[in-house]
C-alpha positions in Angstrom: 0.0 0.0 0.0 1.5 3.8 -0.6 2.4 5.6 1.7 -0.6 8.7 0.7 -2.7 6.0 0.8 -2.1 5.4 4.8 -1.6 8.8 5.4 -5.0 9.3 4.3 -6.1 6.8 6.4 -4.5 8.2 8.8 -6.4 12.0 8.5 -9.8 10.4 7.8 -9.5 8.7 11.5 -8.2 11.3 12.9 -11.3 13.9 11.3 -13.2 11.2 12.9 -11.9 11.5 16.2 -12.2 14.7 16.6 -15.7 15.1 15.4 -16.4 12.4 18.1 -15.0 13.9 20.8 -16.5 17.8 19.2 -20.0 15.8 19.2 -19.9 14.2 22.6 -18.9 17.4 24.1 -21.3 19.6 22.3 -23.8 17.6 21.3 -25.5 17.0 24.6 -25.8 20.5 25.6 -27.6 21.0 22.2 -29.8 18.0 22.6 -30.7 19.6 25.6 -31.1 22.8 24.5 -33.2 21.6 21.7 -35.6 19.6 24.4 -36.0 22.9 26.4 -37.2 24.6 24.1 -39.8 22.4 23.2 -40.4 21.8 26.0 -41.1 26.1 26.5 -43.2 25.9 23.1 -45.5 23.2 24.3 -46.1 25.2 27.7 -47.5 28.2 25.4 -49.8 25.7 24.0 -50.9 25.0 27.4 -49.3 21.3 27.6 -46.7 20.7 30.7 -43.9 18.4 30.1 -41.6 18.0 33.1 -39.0 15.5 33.6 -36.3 14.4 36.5 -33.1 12.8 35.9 -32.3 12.9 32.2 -29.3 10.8 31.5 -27.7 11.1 28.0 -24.5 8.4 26.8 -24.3 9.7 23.2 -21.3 6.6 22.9 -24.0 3.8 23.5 -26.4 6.1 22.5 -28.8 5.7 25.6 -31.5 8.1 27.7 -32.9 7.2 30.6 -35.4 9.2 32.5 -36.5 8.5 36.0 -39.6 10.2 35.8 -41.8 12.1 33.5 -44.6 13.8 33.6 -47.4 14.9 31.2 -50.3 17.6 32.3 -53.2 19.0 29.6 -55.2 21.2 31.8 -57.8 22.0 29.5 -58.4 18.5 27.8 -58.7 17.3 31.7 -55.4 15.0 30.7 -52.9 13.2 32.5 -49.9 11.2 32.3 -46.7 9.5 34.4 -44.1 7.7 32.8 -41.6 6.1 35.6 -38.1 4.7 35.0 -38.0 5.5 31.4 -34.9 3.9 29.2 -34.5 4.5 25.0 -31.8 2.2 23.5 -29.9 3.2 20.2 -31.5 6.3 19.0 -30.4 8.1 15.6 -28.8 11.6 15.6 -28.7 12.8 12.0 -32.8 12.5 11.5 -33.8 14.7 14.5 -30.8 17.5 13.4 -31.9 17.5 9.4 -35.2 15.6 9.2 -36.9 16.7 11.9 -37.7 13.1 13.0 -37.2 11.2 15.9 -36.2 7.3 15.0 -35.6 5.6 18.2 -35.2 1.7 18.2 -36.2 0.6 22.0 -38.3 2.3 24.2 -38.8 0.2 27.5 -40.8 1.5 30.8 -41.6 -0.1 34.2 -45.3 1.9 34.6 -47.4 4.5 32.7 -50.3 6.1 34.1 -52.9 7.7 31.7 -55.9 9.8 33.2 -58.6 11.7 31.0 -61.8 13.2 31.7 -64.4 13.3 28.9 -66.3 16.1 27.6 -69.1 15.9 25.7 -68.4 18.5 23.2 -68.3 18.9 19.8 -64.8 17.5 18.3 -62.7 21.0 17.6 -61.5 20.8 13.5 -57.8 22.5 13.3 -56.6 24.9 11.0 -53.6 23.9 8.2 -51.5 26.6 9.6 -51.6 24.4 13.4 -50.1 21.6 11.9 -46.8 20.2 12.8 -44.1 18.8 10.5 -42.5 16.2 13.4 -42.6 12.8 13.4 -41.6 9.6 15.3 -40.7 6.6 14.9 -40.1 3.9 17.6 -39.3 0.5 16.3 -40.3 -0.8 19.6 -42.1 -0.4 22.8 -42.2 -2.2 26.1 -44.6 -1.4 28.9 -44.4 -3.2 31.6 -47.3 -2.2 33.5 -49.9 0.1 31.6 -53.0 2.0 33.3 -55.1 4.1 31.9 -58.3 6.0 33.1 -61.1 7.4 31.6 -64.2 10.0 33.8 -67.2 10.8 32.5 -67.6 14.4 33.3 -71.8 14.1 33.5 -72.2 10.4 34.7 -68.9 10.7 36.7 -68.4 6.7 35.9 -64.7 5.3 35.4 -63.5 2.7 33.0 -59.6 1.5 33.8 -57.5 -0.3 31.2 -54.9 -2.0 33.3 -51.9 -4.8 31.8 -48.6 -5.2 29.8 -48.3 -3.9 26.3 -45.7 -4.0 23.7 -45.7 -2.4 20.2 -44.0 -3.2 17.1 -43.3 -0.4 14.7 -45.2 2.7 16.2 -45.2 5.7 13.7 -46.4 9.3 14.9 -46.6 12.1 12.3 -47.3 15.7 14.4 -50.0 16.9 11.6 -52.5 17.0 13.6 -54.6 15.1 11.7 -58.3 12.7 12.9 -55.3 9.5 13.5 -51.9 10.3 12.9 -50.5 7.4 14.4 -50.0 3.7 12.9 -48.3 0.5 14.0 -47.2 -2.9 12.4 -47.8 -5.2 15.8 -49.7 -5.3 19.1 -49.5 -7.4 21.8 -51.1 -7.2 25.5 -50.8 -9.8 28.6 -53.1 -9.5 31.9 -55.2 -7.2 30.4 -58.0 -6.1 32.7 -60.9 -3.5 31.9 -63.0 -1.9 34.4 -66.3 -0.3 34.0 -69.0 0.8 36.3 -70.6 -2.9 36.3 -68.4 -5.5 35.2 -64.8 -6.4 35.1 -63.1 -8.0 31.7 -60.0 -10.0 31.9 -57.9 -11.1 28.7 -55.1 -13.7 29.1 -53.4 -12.1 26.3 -54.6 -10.2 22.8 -52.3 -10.5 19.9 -53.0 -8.1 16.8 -50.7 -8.0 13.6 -51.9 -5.3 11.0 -48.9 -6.8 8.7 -50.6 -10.4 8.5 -54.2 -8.6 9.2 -55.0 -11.3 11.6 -56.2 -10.3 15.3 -56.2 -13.2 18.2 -57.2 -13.4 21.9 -57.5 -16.2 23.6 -60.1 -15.3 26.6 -62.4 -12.9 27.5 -63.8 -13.2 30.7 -67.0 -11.4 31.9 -67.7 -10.7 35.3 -70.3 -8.8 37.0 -69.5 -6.8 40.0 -72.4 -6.8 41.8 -74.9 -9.7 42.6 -78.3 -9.8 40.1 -80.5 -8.9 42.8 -77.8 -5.4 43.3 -77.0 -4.9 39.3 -80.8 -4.5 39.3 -81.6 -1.4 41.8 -78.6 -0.3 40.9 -79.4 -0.2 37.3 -82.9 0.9 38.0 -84.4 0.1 34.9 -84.8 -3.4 33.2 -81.4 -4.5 31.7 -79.6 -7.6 31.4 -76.7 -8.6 33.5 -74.1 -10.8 31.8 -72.0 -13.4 33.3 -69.4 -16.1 31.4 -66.2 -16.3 28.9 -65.7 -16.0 25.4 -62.7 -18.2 24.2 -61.1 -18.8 20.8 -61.3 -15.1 19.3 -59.4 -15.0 15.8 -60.0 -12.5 13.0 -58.8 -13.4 9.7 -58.1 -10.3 7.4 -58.8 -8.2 9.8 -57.9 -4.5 9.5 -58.9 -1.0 10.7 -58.2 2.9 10.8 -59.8 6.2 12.4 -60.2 9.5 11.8 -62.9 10.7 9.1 -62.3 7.4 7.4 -63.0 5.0 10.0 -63.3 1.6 9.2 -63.4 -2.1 10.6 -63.1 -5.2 8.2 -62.7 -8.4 9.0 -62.7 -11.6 6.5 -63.6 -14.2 9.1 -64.4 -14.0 12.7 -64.5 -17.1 14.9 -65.3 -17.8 18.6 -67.2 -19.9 21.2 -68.9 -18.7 24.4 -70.4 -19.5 27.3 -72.9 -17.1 28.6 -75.8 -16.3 31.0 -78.1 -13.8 30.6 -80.2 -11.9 33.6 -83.2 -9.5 33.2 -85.4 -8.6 36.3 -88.4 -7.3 34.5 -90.1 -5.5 38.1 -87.7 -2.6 37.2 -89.7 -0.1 34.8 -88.5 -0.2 31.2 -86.0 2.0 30.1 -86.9 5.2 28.6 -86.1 5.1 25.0 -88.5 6.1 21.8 -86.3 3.4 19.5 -84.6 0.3 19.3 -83.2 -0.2 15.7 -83.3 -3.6 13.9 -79.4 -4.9 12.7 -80.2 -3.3 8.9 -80.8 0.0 10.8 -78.3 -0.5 13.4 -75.8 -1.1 10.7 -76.7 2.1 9.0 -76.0 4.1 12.4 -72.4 2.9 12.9 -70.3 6.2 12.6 -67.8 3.8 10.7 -67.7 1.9 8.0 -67.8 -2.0 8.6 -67.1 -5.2 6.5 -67.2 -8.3 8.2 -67.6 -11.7 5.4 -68.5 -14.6 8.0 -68.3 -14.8 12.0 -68.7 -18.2 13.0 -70.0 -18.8 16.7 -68.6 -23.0 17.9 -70.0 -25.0 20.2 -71.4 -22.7 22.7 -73.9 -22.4 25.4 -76.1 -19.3 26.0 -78.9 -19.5 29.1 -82.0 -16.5 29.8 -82.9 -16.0 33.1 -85.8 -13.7 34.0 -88.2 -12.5 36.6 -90.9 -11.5 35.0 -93.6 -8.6 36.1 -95.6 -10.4 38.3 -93.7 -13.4 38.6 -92.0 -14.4 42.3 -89.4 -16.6 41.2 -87.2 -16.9 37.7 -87.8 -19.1 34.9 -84.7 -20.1 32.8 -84.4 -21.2 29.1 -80.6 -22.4 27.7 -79.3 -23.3 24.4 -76.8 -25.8 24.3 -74.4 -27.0 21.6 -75.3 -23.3 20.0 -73.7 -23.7 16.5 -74.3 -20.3 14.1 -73.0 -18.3 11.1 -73.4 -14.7 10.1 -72.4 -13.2 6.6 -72.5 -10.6 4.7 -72.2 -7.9 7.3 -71.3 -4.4 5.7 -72.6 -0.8 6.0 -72.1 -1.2 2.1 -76.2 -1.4 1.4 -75.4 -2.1 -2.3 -73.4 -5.3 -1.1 -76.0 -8.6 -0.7 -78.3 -8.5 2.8 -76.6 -10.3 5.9 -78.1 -14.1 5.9 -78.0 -15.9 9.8 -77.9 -20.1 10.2 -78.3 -21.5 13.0 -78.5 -24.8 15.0 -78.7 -25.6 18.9 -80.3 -28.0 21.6 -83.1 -26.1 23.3 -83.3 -26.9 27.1 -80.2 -30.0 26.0 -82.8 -32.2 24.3 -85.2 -30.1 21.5 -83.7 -29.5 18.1 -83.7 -26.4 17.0 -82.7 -24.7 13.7 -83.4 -21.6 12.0 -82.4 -19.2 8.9 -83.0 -15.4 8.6 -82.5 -13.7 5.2 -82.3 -9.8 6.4 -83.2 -7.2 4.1 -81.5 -3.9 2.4 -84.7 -3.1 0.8 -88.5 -2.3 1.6 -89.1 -6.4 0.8 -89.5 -8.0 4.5 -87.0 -9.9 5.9 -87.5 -13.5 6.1 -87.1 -16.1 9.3 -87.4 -19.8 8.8 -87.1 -22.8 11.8 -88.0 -25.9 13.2 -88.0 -27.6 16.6 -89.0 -31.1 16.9 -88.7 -33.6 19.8 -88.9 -31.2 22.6 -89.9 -32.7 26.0 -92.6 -29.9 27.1 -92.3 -30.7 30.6 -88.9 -28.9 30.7 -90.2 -25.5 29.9 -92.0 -25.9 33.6 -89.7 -23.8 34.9 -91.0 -20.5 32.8 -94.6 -21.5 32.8 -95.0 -21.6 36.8 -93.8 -18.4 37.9 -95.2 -16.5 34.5 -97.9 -18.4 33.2 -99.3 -20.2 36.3 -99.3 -23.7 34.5 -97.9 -26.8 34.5 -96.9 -28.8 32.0 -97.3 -32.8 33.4 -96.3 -34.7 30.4 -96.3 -34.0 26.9 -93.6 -33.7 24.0 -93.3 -31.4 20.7 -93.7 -33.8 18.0 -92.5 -30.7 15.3 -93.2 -27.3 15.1 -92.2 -25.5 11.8 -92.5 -21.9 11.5 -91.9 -18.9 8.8 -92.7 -15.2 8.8 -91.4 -12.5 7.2 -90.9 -9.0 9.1 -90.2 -5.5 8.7 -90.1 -2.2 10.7 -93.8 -2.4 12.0 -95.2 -5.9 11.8 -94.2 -10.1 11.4 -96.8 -12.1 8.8 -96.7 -15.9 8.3 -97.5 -18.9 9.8 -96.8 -22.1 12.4 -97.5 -26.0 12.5 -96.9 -27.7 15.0 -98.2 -31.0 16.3 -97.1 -32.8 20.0 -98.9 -35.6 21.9 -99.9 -36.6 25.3 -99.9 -33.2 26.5 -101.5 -32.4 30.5 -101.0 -29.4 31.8 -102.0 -28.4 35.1 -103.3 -24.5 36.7 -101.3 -23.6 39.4 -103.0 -21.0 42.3 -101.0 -20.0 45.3 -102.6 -21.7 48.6 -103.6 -19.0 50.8 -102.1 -20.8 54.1 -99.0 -22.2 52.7 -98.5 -19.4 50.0 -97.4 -22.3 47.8 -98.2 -22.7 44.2 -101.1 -25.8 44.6 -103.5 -27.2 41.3 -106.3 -25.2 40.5 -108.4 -28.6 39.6 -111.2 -26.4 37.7 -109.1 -24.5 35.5 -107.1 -27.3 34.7 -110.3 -29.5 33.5 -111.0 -26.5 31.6 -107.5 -26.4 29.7 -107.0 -29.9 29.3 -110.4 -30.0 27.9 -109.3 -27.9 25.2 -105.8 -30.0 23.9 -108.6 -33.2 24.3 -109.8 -35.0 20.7 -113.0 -35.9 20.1 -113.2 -39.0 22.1 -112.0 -37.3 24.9 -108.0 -38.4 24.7 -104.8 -36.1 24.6 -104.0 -35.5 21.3 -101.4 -37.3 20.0 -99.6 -36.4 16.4 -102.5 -33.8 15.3 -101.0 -31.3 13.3 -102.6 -27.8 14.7 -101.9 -24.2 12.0 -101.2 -20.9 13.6 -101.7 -17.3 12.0 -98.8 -15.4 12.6 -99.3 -11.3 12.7 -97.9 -9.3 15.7 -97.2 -5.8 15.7 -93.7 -5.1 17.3 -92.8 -2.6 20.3 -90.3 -0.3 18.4 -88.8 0.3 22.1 -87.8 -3.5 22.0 -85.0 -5.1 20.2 -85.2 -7.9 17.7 -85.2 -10.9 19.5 -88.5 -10.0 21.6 -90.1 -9.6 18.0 -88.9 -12.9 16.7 -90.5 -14.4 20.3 -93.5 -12.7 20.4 -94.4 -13.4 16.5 -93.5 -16.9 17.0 -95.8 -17.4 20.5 -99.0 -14.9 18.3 -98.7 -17.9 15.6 -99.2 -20.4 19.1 -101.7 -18.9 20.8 -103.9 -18.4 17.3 -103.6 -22.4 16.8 -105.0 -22.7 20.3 -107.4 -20.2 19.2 -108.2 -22.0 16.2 -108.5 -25.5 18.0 -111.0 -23.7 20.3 -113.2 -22.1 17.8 -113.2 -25.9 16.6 -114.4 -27.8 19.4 -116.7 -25.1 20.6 -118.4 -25.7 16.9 -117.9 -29.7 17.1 -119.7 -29.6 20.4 -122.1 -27.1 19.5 -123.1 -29.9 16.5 -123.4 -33.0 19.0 -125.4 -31.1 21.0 -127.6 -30.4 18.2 -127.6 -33.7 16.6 -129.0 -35.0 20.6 -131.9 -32.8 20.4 -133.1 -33.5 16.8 -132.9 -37.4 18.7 -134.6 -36.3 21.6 -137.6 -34.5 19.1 -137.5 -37.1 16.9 -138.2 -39.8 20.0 -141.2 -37.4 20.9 -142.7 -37.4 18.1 -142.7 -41.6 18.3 
């Protein structure tokens, strides 16, 4: 090698050096300068930053903070950031790019408090918009808590567990969501609210692979069902269980103006119990939207192709008005499949399937083709070999009737519905049924047979020669006018039970003429005899 070529070298290293030891010297005092003022700018803007025990090693290119602390006064926001360290961060974007590209960012707690207004979102000028941005390749967060207030209710909902992030991007433009990220992932994630408690083993979310995971949800009530009741002082149901096996498959989303939620596939089991205690008034409301309706309200747009509900279980409790005890019906081996859910009305109509084992034993099935259009939506189903006797547990306390033997042979049903009304028809056909009339004894202030109202029923579901019908096929008119307070599933019930009672109403109408004919056909005899 020649000798300019070392010597060279040799002045290149040494330019190096010195440019080193210029930048470890100065540098710092810069940096700090820089963050000073910054930190004086955000202060006019009514945002305090403060921090204690900023530690700068340009050589390894390290920060560590002890504590900082974050103050909005007039937003009503909050934050703590404790024991604070930033591994390898990059010089040369902050000083000509105005960026800040930092490659680990690791803290032992954060604390986030805000207090919501209910105001009118503020929209921002061009001229207020920033030109910084950040970049942190990744975050760890050891313990996380954040609170939210509601400044008219006053109610709280805390966020509480571990969270790591993969590829965070912030751009200061001040824009509806300037912020992205390529990965999420939380551990012991726990969620507060004024009446239940959620935990979550751990969420996974990848907007890279579009694919979102968690493997447990579990929902727990913090007050008893008796409490969540007068507390709640209106009817409402109170849920209690665990939802297990969440996955989304192309699932993506974004906020700001554009808002949206999409989502190929969505998968899941539960199991779930449902509480209503219907001696509370009803709450006050003027509407409750059906899903086409509901799905027009979202303040998003929303794309989801299937979600798939496995092997799940799904019980309703209730304590009806004048009822003194609860009735319970379950749904076992719940098997079901949405599609076609989108805020996209030109897009085909959602269509539901479903499958389960009412009470463990009847099967039940069903189909509902909703409806973008005017044309009524369209439900379909069938439950045959249902045991009636284990529906006893609704009829006492509501109905005051018992059911003492007696199975649901098959009963098919189809209506169509729309905003104000359900039209169509049942058939359904059982044998052997008895069913007794309950009265509550005045001494004991038991429930105890009401023998003359129950020869009065069971002379009704009685054939001609004065047997329980077995196999006769009875038809029902459906056509019940909905509550537009009440939400779908109270429309499907009550049209379903209007198409019942008319094929009881029908049966009647025919054995009140049947007898009226004997009873005719006797005294033509009897005149006939007479006139012998």
């Amino acid at each position: 090698m020649k000798r300019k070529t070392y010597v060279s070298i040799i002045i290149i290293l040494i330019i190096l050096s010195a440019s080193a030891l210029v930048a470890n010297r100065y540098l710092p005092g810069f940096l700090h300068k820089t963050l000073r003022e910054k930190v004086a700018s955000l202060r006019k803007k009514g945002i305090v930053l403060k921090y204690d025990s900023l530690q700068l090693n340009l050589w390894q290119r390290q920060i560590e903070i002890d504590t900082i602390t974050l103050d909005i006064p007039e937003k009503k926001i909050s934050a703590e950031i404790y024991n604070c360290k930033i591994n390898s961060f990059h010089i040369l974007p902050l000083l000509f790019r105005k960026r800040i590209h930092l490659n680990d960012v690791t803290a032992d707690e954060v604390k986030f408090s805000m207090t919501k207004k209910h105001v009118e979102k503020e929209k921002l000028d061009a001229d207020q918009k920033g030109d910084l941005s950040v970049i942190i390749n990744s975050i760890n967060i050891r313990h996380a808590f954040f609170r939210t207030e509601d400044s008219t209710s006053r109610d709280t909902v805390t966020i509480q567990g571990s969270i790591q992030v993969k590829g965070l991007s912030i751009n200061d433009t001040r824009d509806e969501s300037p912020w992205t990220f390529h990965a999420l992932s939380m551990d012991s994630l726990t969620f507060d609210s004024p009446f239940y408690t959620i935990v979550s083993d751990h969420l996974d979310l990848d907007k890279d692979r579009r694919h979102l995971a968690i493997d447990t949800l579990r929902i727990k009530p913090r007050f008893s069902k008796r409490e969540h009741a007068r507390r709640k002082r209106v009817e409402d149901d109170r849920f209690h269980g665990i939802i297990t096996a969440i996955t989304a498959d192309g699932f993506d989303f974004e906020t700001g103006d554009s808002a949206f939620v999409n989502a190929s596939a969505l998968t899941f089991s539960l199991a779930m119990d449902i509480y209503r205690n219907k001696h509370y008034p009803f709450p006050k409301r003027d509407y409750m939207p059906l899903p086409m309706d509901a799905l027009k309200r979202l303040p998003f747009s929303l794309t989801l192709d299937t979600v798939r509900i496995r092997d799940s279980y799904v019980s309703y409790e209730e304590l009806g008005e004048e009822a003194d005890s609860t009735g319970t019906l379950y749904f076992d081996k719940l098997e079901a499949g949405i599609f076609h859910i989108s805020t996209d009305t030109t897009m085909p109509a959602p269509y539901l399937e479903a499958s389960s084992a009412l009470m463990g034993k009847g099967k039940l099935k069903m189909t509902c083709q909703f409806s973008n259009t005017k044309k009524p939506a369209m439900v379909k189903g069938s439950l045959s070999n249902f045991p009636l006797t284990l529906v006893n547990d609704i009829l006492r306390p509501q109905a005051k009737v018992e059911v003492e033997s007696g199975t649901m042979m098959k009963l098919n049903f189809s209506f169509g519905f729309g905003e104000y009304r359900s039209d169509g028809a049942v058939d359904l056909s059982y044998k052997d049924l008895k069913i007794t009339s309950l009265r509550k004894d005045k001494d004991t202030d038991k429930a105890v047979r009401n023998n003359l109202l129950t020869l009065a029923i069971n002379t009704f579901i009685k054939d001609d020669a004065g047997q329980f019908v077995t196999g006769e096929k009875q038809t029902g008119i459906i056509l019940f006018y909905r509550d537009r307070k009440k939400a779908i599933f109270n429309y499907w019930w009550k049209s379903l039970f209007s198409g019942i009672k008319s094929s009881v109403a029908l049966r009647t109408e025919q054995t009140d003429r049947l007898t009226a004919e004997k009873n005719a056909k006797k005294d033509r005899k009897k005149r006939m005899k007479k006139k012998e």
